[in-house]
N, CA, C and O atoms as a Tripos MOL2 file, in Angstrom:
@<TRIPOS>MOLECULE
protein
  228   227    57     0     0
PROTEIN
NO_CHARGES

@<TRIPOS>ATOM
      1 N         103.5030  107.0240  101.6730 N.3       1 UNK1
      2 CA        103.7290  106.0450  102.7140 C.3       1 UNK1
      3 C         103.8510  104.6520  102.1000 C.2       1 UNK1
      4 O         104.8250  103.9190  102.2760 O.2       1 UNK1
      5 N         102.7520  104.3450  101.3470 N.am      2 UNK2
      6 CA        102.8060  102.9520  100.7980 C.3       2 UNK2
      7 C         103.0570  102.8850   99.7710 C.2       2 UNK2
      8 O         103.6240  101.8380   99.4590 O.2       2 UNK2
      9 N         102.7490  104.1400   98.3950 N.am      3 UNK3
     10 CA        102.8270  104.6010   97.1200 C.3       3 UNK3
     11 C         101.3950  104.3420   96.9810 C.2       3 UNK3
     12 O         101.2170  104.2510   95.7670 O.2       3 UNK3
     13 N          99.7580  104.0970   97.8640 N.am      4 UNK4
     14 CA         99.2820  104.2760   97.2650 C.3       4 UNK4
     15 C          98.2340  105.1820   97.0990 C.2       4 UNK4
     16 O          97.8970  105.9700   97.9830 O.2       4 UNK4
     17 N          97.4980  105.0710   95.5770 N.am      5 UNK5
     18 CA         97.1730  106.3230   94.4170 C.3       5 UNK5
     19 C          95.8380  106.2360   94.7500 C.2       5 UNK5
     20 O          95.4620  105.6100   95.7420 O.2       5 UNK5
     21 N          95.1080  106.8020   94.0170 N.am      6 UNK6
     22 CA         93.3480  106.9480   94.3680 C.3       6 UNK6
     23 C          93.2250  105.7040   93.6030 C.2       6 UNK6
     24 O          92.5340  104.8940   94.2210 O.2       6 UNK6
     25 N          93.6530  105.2630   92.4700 N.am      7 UNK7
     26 CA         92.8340  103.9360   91.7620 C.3       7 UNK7
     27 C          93.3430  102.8270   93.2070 C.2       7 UNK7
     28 O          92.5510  102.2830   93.9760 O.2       7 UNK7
     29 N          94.5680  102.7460   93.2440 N.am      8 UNK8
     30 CA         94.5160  101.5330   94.0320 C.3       8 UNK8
     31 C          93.6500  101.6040   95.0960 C.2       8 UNK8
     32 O          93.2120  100.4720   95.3000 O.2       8 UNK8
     33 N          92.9890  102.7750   96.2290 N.am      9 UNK9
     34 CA         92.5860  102.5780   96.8470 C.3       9 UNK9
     35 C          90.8930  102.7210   96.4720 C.2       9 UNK9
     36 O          90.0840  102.3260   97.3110 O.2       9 UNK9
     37 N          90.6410  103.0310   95.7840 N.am     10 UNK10
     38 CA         89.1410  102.5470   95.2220 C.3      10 UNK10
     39 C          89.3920  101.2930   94.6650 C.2      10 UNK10
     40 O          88.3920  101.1410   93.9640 O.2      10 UNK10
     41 N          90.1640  100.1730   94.5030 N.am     11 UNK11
     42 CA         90.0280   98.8280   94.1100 C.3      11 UNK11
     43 C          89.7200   98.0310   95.5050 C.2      11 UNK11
     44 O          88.9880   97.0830   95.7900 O.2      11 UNK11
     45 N          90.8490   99.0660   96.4220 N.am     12 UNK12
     46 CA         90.8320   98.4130   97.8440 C.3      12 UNK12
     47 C          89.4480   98.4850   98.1590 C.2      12 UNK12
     48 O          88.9280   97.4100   98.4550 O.2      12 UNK12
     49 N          88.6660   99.5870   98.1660 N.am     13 UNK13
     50 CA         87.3870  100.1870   98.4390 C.3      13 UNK13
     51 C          86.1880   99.0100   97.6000 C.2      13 UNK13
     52 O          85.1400   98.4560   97.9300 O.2      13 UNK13
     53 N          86.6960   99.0320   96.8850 N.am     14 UNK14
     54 CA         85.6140   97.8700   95.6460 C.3      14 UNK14
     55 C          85.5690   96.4970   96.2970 C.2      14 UNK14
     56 O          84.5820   95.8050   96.5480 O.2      14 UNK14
     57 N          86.9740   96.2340   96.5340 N.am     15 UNK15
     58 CA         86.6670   94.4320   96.7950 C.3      15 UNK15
     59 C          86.0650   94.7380   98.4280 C.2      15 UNK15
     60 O          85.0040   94.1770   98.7020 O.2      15 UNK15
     61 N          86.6240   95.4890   99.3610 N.am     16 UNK16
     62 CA         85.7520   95.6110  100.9480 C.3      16 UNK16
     63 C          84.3660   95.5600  100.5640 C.2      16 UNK16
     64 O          83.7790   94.5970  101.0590 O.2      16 UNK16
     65 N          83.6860   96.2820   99.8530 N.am     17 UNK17
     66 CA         82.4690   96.2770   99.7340 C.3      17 UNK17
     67 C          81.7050   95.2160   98.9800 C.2      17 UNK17
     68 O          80.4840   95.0610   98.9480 O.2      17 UNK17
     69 N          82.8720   94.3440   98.2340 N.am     18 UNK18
     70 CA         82.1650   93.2330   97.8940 C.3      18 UNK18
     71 C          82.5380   92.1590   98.6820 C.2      18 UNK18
     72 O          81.9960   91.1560   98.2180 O.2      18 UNK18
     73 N          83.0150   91.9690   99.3750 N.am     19 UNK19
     74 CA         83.5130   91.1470   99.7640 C.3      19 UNK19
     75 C          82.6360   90.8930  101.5990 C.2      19 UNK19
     76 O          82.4090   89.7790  102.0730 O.2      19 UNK19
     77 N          82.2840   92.3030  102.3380 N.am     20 UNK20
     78 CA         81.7830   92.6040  103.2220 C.3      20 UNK20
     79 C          80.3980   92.8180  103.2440 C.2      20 UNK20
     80 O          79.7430   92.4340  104.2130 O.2      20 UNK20
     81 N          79.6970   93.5730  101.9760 N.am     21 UNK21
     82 CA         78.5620   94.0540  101.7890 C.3      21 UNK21
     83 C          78.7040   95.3230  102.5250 C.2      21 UNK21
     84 O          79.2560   95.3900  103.6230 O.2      21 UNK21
     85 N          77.9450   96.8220  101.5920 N.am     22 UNK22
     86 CA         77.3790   97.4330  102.4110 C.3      22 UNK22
     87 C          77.0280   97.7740  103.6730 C.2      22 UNK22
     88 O          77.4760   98.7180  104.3250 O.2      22 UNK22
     89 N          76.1880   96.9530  104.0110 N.am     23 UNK23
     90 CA         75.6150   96.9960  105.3000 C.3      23 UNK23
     91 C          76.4420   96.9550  106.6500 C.2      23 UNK23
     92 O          76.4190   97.4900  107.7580 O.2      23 UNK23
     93 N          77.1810   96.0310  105.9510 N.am     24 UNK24
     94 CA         78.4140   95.6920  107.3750 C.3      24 UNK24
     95 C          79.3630   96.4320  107.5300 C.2      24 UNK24
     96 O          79.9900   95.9250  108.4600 O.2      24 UNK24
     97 N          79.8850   97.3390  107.2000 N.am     25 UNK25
     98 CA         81.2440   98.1410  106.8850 C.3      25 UNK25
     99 C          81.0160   99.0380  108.2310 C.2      25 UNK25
    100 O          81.8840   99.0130  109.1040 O.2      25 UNK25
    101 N          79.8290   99.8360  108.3900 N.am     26 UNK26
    102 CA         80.1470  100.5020  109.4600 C.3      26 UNK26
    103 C          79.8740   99.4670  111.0620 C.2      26 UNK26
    104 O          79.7310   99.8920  112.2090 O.2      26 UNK26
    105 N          79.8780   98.4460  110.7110 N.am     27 UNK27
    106 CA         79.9470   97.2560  111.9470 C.3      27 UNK27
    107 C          81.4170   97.2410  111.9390 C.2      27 UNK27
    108 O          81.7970   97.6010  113.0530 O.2      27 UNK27
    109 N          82.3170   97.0040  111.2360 N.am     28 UNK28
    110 CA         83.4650   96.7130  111.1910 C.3      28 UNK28
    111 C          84.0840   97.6340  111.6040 C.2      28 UNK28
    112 O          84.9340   97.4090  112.4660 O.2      28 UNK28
    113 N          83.7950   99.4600  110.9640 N.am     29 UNK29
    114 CA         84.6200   99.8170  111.5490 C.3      29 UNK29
    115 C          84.4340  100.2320  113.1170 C.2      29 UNK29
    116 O          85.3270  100.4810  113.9260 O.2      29 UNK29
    117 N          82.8620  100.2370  113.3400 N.am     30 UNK30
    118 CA         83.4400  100.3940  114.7290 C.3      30 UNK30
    119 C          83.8290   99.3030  115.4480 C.2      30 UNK30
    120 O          83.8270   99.4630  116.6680 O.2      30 UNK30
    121 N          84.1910   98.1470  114.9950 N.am     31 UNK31
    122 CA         84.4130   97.1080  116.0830 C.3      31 UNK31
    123 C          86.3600   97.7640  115.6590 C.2      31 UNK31
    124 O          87.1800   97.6620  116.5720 O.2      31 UNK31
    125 N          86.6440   98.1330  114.8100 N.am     32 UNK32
    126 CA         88.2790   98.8840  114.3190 C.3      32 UNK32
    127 C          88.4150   99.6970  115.1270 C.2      32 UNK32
    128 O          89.5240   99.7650  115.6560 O.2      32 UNK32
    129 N          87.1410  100.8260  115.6360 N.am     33 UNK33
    130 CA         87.6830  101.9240  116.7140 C.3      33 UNK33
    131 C          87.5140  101.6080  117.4700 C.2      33 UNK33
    132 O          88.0950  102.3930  118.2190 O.2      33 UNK33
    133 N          86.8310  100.5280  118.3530 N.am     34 UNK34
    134 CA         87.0960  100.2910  119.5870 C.3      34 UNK34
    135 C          88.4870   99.6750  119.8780 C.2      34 UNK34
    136 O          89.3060   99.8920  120.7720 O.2      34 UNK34
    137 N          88.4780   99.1220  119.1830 N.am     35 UNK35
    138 CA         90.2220   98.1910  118.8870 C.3      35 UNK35
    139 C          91.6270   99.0590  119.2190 C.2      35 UNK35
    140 O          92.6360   98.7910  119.8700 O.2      35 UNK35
    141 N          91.1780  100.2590  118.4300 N.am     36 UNK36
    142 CA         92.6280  101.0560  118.6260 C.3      36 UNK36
    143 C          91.7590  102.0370  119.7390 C.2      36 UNK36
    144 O          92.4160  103.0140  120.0980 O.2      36 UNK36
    145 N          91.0200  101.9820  120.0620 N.am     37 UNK37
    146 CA         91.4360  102.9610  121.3670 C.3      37 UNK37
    147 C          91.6220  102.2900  122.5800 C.2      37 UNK37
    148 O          92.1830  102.9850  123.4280 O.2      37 UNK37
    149 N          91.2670  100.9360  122.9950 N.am     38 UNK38
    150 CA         91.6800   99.9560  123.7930 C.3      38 UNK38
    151 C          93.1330   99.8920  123.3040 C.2      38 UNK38
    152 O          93.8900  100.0990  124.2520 O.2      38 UNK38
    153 N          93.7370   99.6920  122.2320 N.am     39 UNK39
    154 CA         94.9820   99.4850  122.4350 C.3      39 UNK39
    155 C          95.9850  100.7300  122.8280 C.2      39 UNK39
    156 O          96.9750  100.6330  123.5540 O.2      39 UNK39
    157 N          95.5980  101.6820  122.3110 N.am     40 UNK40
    158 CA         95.7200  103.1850  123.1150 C.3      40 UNK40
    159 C          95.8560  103.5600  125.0860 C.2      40 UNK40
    160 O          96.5310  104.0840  125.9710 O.2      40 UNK40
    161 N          94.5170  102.7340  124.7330 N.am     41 UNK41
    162 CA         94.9200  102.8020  126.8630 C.3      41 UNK41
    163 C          95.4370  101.8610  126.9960 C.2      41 UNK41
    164 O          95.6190  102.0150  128.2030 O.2      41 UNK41
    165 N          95.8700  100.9450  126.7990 N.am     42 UNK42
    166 CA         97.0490  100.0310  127.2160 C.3      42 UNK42
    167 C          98.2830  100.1060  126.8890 C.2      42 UNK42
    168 O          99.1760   99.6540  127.6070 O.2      42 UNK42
    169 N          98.4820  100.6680  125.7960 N.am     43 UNK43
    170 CA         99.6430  101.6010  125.6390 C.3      43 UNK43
    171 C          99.9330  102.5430  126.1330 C.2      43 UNK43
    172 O         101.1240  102.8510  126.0900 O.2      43 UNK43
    173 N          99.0590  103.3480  126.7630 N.am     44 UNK44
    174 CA         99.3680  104.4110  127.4370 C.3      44 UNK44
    175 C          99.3160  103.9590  129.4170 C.2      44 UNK44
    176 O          99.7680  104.6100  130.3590 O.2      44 UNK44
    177 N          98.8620  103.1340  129.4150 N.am     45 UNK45
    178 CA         98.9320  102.6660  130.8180 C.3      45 UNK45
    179 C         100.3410  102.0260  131.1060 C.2      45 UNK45
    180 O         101.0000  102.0160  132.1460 O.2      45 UNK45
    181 N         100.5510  101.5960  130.0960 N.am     46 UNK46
    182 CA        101.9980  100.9020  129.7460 C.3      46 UNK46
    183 C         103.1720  101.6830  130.1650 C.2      46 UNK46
    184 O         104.0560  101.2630  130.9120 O.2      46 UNK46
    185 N         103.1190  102.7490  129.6760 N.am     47 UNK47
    186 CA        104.0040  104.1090  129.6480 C.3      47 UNK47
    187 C         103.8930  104.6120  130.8660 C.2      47 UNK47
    188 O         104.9190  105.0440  131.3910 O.2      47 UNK47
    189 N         103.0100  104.6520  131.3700 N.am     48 UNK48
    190 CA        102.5200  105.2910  132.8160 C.3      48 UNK48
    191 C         103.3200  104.0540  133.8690 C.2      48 UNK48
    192 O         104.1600  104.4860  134.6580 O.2      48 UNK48
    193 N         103.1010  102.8920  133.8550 N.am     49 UNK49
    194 CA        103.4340  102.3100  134.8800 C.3      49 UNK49
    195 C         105.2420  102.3160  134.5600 C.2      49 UNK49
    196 O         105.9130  102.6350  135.5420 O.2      49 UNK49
    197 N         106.0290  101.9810  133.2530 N.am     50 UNK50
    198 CA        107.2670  102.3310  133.2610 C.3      50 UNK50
    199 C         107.8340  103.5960  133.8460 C.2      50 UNK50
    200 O         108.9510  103.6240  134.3620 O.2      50 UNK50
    201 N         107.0620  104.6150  133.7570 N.am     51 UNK51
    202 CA        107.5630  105.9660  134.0880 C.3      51 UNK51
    203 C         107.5000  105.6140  135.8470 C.2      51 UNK51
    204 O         108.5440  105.8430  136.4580 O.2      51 UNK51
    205 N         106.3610  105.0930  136.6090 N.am     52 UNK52
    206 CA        106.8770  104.9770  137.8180 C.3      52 UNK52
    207 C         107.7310  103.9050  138.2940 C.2      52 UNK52
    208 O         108.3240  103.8820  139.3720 O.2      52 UNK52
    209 N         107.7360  103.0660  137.4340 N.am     53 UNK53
    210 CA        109.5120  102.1670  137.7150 C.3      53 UNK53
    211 C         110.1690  102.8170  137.9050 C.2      53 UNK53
    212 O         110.5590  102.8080  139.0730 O.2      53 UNK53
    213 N         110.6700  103.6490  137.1580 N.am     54 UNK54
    214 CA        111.3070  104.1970  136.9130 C.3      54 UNK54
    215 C         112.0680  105.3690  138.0820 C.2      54 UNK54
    216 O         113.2330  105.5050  138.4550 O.2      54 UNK54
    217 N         110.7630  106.1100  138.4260 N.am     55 UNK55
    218 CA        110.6520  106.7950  139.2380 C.3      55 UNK55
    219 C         111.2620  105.9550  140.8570 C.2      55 UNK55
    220 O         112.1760  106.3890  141.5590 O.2      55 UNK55
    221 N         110.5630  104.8720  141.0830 N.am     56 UNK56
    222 CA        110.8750  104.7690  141.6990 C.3      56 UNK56
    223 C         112.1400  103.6550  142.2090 C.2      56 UNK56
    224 O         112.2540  103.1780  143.3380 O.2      56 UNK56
    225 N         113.0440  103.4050  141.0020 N.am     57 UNK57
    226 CA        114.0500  103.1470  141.4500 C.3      57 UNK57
    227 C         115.3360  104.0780  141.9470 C.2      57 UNK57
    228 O         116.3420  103.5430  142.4130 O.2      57 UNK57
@<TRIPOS>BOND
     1     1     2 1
     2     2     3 1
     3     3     4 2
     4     3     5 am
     5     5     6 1
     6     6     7 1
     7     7     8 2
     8     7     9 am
     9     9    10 1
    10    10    11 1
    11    11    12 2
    12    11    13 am
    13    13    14 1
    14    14    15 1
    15    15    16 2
    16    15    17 am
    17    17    18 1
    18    18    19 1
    19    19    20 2
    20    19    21 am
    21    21    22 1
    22    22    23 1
    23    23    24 2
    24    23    25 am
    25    25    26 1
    26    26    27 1
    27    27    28 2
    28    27    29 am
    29    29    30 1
    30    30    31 1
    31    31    32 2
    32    31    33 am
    33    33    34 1
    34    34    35 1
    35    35    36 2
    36    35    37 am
    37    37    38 1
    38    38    39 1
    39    39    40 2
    40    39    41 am
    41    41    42 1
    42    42    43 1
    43    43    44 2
    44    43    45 am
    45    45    46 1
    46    46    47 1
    47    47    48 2
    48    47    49 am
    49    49    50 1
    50    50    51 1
    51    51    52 2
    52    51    53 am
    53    53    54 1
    54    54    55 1
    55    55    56 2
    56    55    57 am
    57    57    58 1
    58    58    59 1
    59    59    60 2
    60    59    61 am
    61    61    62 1
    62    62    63 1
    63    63    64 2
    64    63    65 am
    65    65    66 1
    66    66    67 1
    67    67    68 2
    68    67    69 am
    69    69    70 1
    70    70    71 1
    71    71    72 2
    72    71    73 am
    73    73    74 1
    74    74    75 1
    75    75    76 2
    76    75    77 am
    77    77    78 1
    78    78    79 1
    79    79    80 2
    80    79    81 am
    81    81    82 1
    82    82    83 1
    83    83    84 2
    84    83    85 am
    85    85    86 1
    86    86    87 1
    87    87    88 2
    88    87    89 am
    89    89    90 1
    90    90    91 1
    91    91    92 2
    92    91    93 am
    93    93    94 1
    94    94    95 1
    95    95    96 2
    96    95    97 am
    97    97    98 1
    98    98    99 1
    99    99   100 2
   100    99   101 am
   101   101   102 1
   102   102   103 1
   103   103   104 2
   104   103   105 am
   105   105   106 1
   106   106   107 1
   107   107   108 2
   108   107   109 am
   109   109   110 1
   110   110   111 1
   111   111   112 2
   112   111   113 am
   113   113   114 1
   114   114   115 1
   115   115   116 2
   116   115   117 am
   117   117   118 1
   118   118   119 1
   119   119   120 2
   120   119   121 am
   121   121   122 1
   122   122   123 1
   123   123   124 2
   124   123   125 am
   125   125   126 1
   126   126   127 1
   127   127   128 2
   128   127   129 am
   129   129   130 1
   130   130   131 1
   131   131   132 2
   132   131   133 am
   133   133   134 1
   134   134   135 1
   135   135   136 2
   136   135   137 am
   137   137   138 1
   138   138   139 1
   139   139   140 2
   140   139   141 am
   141   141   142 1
   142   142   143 1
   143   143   144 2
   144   143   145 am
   145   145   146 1
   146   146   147 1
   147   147   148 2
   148   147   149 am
   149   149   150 1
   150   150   151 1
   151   151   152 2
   152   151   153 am
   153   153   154 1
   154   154   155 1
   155   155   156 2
   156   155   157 am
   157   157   158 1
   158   158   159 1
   159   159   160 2
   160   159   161 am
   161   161   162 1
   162   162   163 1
   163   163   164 2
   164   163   165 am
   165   165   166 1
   166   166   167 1
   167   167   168 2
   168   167   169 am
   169   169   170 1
   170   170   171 1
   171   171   172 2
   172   171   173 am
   173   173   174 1
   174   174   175 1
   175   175   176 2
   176   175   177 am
   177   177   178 1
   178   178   179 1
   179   179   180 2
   180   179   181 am
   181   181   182 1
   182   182   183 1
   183   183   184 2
   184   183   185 am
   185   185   186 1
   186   186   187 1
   187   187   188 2
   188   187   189 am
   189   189   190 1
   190   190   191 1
   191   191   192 2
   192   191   193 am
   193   193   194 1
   194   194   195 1
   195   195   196 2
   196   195   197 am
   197   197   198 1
   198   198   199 1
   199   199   200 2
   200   199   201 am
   201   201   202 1
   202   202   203 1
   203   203   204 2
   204   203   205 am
   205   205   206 1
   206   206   207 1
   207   207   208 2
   208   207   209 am
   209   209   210 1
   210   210   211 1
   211   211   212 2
   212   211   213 am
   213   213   214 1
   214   214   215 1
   215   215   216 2
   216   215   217 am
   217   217   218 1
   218   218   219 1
   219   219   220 2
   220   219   221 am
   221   221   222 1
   222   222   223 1
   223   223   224 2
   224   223   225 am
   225   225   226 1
   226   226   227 1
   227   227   228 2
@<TRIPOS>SUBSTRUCTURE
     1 UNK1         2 RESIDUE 1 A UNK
     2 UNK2         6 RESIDUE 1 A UNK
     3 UNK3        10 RESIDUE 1 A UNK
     4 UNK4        14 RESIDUE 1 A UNK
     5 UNK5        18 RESIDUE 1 A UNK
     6 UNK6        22 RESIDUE 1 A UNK
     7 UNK7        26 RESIDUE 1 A UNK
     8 UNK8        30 RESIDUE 1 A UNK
     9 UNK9        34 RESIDUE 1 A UNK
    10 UNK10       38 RESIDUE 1 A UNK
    11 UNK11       42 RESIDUE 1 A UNK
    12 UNK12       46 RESIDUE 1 A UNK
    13 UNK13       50 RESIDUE 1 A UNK
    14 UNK14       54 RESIDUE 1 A UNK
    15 UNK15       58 RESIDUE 1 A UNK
    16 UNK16       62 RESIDUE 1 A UNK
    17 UNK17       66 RESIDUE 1 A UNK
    18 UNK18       70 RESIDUE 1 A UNK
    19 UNK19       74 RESIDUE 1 A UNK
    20 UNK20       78 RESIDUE 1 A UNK
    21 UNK21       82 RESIDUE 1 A UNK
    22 UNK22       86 RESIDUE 1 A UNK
    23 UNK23       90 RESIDUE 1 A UNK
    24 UNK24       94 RESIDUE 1 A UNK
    25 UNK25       98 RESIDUE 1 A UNK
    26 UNK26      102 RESIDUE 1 A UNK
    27 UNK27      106 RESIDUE 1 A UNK
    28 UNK28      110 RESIDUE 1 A UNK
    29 UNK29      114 RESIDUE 1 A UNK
    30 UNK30      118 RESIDUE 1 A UNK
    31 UNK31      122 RESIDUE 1 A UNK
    32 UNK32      126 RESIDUE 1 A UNK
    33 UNK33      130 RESIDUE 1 A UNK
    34 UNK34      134 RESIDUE 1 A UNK
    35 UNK35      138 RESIDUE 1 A UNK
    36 UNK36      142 RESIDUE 1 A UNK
    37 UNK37      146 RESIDUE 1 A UNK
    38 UNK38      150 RESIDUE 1 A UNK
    39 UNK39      154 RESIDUE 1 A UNK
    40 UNK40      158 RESIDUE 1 A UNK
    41 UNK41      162 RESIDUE 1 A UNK
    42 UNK42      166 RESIDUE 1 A UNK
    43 UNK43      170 RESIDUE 1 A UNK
    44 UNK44      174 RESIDUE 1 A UNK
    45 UNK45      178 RESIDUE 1 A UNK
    46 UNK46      182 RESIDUE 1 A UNK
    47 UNK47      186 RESIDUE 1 A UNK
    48 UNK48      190 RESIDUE 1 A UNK
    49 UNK49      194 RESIDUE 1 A UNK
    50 UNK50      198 RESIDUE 1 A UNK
    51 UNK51      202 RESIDUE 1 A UNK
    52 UNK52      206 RESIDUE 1 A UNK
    53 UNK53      210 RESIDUE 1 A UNK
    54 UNK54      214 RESIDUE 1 A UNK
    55 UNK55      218 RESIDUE 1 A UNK
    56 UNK56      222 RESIDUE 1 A UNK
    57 UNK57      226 RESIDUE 1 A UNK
């Protein structure tokens, strides 16, 4: 997808954890999954209300 390899993403992995600390990472990511699944139902509500435009023109 991106070309990347296990080193690049353990560098990626190295500086998050220095850069974030430990401790915080699983703060982050769940504030990341709430993020995409809110954007999920609004995307999908999205779709839902076009489909009855739709419908009902």
């Amino acid at each position: 997808m991106f070309g990347l390899g296990t080193p690049e993403i353990l560098v990626i992995a190295f500086l998050v954890i220095l850069l974030f600390g430990y401790n915080k990472i699983p703060e982050l990511m769940k504030g990341l999954g709430t993020g995409i699944k809110e954007f999920k139902k609004a995307a999908a509500a999205t779709h839902d209300e076009d489909k009855e435009q739709k419908s009902s023109s």
